[in-house]
N, C-alpha and C positions, 0 to 999 in steps of 0.2 A: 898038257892042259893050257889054252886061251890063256891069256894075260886078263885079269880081270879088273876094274876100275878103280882109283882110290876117292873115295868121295872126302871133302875136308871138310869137316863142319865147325864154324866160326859162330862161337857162342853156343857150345854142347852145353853147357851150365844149364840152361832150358831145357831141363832132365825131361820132361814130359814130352814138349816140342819135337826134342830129339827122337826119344821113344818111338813116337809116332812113326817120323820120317825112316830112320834108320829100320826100323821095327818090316816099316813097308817092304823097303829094298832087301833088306834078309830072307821074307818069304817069298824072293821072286827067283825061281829056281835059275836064270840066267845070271842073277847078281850073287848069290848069295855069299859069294868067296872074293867079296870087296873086300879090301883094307880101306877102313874107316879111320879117317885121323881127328881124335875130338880136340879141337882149342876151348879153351877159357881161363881167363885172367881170376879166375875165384878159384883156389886150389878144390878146396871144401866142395865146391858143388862141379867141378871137372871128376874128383874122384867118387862120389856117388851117379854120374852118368855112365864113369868104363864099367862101375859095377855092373849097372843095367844092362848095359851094350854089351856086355861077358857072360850074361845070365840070359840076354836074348839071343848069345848065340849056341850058347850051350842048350837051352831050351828048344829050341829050331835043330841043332845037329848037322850046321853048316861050317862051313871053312872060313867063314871070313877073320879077317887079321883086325886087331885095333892098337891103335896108340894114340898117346896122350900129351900132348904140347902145353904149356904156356909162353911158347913161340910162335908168332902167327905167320910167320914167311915159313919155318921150320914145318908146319902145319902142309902150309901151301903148296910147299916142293914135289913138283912132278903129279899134281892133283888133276883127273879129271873132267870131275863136278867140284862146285864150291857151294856150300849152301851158308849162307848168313843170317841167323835169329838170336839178336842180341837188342837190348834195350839201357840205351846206354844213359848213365846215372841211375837207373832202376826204379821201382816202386819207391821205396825211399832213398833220396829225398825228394827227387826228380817229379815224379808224376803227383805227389803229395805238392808237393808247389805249383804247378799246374794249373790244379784245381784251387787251392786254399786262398790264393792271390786272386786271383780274377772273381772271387765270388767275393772279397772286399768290395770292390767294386759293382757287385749285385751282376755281374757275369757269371751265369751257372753254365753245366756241361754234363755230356752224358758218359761220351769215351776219352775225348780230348788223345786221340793219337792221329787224326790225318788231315783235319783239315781245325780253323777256329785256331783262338790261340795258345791253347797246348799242341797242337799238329805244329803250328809254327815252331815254336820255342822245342819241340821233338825234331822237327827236322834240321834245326840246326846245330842240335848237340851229335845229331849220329851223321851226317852225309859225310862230316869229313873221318870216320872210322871208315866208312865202307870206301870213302878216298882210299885211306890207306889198304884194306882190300885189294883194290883193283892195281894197284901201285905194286904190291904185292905178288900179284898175277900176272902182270905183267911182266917183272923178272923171272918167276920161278915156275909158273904155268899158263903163257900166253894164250893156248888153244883151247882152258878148260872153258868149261859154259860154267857161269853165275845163277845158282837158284835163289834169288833176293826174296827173305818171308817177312824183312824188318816194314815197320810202319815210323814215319807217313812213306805210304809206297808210293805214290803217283810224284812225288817231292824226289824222291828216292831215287828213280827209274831218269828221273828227267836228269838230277844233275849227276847221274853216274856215266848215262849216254853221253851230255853233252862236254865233260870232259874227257872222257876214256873211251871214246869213239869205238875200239874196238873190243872192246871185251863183249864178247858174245853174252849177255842179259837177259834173264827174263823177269817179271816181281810177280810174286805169288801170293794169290791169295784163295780162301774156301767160299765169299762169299755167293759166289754161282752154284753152287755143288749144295750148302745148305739151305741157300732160297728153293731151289727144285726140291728138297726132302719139304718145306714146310708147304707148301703149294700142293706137293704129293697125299699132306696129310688133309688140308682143307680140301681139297677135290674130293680124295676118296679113291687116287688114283695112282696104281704101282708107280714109283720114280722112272723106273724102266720102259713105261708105257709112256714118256711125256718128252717128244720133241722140240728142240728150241732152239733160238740163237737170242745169244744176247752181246752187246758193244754198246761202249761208251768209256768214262774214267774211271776207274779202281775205285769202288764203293759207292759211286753214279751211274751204274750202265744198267740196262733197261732191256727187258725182255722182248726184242720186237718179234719175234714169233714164239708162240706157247700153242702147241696141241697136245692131241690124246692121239696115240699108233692104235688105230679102232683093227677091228679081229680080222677084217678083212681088207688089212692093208693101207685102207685109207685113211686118214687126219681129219678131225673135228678140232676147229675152234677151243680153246680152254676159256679165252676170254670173256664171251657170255656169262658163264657160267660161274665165275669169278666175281663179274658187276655184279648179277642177280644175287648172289648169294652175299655181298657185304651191303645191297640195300636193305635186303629181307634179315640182316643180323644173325645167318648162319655162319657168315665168315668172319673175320680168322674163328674157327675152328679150335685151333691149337696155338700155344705159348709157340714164340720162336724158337727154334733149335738151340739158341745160345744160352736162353736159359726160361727161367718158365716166369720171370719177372715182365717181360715186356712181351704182349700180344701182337700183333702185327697191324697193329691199326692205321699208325703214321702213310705206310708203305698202299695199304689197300687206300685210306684216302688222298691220296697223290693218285697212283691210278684212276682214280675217279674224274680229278682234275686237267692230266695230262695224258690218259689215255694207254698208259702202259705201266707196269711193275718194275720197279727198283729192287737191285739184286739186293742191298747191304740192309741190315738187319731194323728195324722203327728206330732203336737205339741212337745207334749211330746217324743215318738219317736224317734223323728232328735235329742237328748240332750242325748242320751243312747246311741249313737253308735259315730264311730269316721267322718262318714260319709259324713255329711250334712251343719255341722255349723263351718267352716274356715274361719281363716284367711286371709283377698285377696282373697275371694271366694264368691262376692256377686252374684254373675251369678248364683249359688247354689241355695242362698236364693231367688233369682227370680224367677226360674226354677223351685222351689219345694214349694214355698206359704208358706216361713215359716215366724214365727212374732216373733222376738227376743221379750223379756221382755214380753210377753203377759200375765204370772202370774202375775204380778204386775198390768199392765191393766185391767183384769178381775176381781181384787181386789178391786181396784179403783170406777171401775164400780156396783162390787156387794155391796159396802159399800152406793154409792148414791143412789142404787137402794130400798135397803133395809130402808135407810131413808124417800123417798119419800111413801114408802107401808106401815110403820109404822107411818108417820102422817097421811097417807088417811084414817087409821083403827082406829087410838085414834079421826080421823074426824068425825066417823062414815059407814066408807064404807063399804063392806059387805066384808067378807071374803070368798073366793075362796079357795075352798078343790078338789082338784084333786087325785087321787092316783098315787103316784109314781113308777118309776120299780126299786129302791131297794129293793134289800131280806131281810132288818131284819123281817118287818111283817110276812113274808110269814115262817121263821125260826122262830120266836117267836110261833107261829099259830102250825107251824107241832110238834113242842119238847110239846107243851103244852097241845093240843088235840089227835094228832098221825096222823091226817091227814095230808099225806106224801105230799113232794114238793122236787123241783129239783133247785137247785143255784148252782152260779161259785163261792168257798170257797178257799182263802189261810189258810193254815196248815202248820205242820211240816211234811220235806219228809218223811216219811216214809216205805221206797220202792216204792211210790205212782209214780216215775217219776225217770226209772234205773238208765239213763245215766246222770241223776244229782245228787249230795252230799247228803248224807243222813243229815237229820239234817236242813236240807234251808229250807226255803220257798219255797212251790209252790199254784199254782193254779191251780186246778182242778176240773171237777164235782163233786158235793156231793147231797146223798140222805139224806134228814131231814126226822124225825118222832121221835115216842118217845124214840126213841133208839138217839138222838142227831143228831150231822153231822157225817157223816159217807163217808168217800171221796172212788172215783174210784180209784184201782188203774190201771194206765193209762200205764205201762210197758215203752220199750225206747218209746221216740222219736226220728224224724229224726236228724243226727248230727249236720247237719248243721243250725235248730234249738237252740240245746241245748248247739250249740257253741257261739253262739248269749246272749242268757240267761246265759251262765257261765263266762262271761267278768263282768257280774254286779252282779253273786251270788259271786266272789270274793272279790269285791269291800263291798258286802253286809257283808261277812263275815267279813272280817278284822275289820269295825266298830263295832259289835259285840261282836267281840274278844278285840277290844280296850277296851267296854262299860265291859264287864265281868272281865277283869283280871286288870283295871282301868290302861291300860298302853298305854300313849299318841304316843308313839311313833308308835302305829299302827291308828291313825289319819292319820298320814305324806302317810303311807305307802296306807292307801284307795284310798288317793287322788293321788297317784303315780302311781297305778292300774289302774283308773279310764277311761275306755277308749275317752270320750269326752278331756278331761283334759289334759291327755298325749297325743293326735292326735296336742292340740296346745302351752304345756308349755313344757320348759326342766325342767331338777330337781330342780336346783336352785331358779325357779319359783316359782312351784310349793311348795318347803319347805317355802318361802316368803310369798308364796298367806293363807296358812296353818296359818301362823304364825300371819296375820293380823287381820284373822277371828277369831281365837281364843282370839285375844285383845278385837274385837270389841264385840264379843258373851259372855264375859266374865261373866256375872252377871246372863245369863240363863245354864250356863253351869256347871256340877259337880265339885267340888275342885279341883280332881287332873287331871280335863282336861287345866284347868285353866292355862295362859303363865306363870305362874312360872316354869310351869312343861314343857315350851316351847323344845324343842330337837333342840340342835343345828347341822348345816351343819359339818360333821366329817371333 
């Protein structure tokens, strides 16, 4: 029998997460006899995922091996694939400060994980864990490939490339794959019937082409039929896939405006631009269906939910295996056998996307096979795209720059940038609002991000 892969998952704790991923790669009859190595630093939620992962393989009736670390090099050794979903400080108290501080200040939020200033104060508690990752992999499995699913990804992607040059990366994310189901459903049109290309940054990339595969072969435009339908108030159609709180209204009118569809959900969205979520402006949030705090909501929600489906299984209920539409399987599958597959992949720019910075993050098509991921490059885009996207590769950068040259004082200056931010605080605020996160994050944060190293108002 073939050698078959070890995939190491950092942050199995993410019982569900996990599920999912590992869940995939089980019913793939060329993976199915991986040795899966789960890490997590919480005993309690490491030993209810080997559960799962022992019952999905006994359920399936495959060969695969598991074991169980809270050693993350131990984990690492002689790994493959590496997949990383971890959220580090957690819902509480992490993402509960997040929000709770910045709305002092009459700064509200919808997701607050990738860009604004929970993305910020996220991406500087977790870059340097996935530092250690890649520091990791380096000694103990230089050649595996990195499936990064942590957020802020585009944060993520940039400072992991720019210092660990070689760790083969990709960052992952579903938002392409559920925008085509909700567009499937307002159309009226099998997912499988709808050709596209979409580029741009991780939760800013834009559909520049959308058709229908018509019966004889040919392609029809989708996008008529898209305007017509959110002038005439047919469209959105249906609640977003993420959940049935928020309509897709944000997304259909930005289309209107600039001419093409935004992959990442209204939610999210309306928190990236200056646009949507003001001050004295609840008409907005009427108007466009948005749901302040709903990260915390759907946190709330996935923690009861996951309790209740973890007593009905230690009850004895049967476990449900569905496959999911994340790409690691399908990338784990192509690099390992060579049969080729197509995902939406963040990378380093690398001329891949003109009119943006070389060096960022983007998102782009990529073809997998045994030659790895290998991205399109996608030339300009339109500008007033890539004017959109470069309000938050700024913002993305700076914290980066903070994260690499450990100088706090380009914290101040992300959240200065940041165009949600600045559309509702003045400077004063905002050095304030800066200043209190950093108190409160104090103990998941690097030394010298730490308030001693606070920057005072000149």
């Amino acid at each position: 029998m073939s050698r078959q892969p070890k995939i190491a998952f950092i942050g199995a704790g993410s019982t569900i997460f996990m599920k999912h991923l590992i869940g995939d790669v089980l019913q793939r009859p060329r993976l199915s006899g991986a040795h899966v190595a789960l890490m997590d630093i919480n005993e309690e939620r490491l030993r209810e995922s080997e559960i799962i992962c022992r019952r999905m393989i006994s359920v399936l009736g495959v060969e695969a091996t598991i074991s169980t670390h809270a050693n993350q090099k131990e984990a690492l050794d002689g790994a493959d694939f590496v997949i990383t979903a971890f959220q580090i400080g957690g819902y509480e108290p992490c993402t509960v400060t997040d929000f709770e501080v910045p709305k002092k200040f009459g700064l509200r939020q919808t997701i607050a994980d990738t860009l604004g200033i929970g993305g910020i104060m996220r991406g500087l508690r977790t870059v340097p864990h996935l530092w250690s990752v890649c520091e990791d992999m380096m000694e103990v499995c230089p050649d595996a490939t990195l499936l990064q699913y942590v957020n802020p990804m585009a944060i993520n992607i940039w400072a992991i490339t720019r210092k660990f040059p070689k760790i083969k990366v990709v960052g992952l994310c579903h938002s392409v794959q559920h925008t085509i189901r909700d567009l499937s459903i307002d159309l009226g049109v099998d997912p499988s019937k709808i050709r596209y290309d979409s580029a741009g940054i991780n939760h800013i990339a834009f559909f520049t082409k959308l058709e229908e595969v018509m019966e004889d072969g040919s392609y029809r435009d989708l996008y008529p039929r898209l305007r017509e339908g959110y002038a005439n108030g047919s469209m959105p159609s249906a609640a977003s896939q993420y959940n049935d709180r928020c309509p897709n209204y944000v997304r259909y009118e930005m289309m209107t405006k600039v001419g093409y569809f935004v992959t990442e959900s209204s939610e999210h969205f309306a928190e990236y631009v200056p646009w949507f979520i003001k001050e004295g402006r609840e008409d907005i949030l009427k108007r466009f269906q948005i749901p302040l705090d709903e990260y915390p909501t759907r946190c709330i929600e996935q923690i009861a939910g996951w309790k209740e489906e973890s007593a009905a299984l230690e009850g004895g209920a049967e476990l449900e295996l569905t496959p999911s539409d994340e790409y690691a399987s399908d990338i784990i599958e192509s690099i390992w056998t060579g049969v080729p597959s197509k995902i939406y992949g963040n990378l380093r720019n690398d001329g891949l996307i003109t009119n943006l910075p070389d060096g960022c993050a983007v998102e782009v098509p990529c073809l997998v096979d045994w030659n790895g991921i290998q991205p399109t490059q996608v030339g300009r885009m339109p500008p007033q795209l890539t004017a959109i996207m470069q309000s938050n590769v700024t913002v993305q950068d700076l914290v980066v720059e903070a994260l690499i040259t450990e100088n706090p004082e380009h914290i101040y200056h992300a959240a200065m940038m940041d165009p949600h931010t600045a559309a509702e605080l003045d400077l004063d605020q905002i050095w304030e609002l800066v200043g209190q996160l950093l108190e409160e994050h104090s103990d998941w944060l690097p030394d010298w991000a730490k308030p001693a190293k606070k920057v005072e108002v000149a």
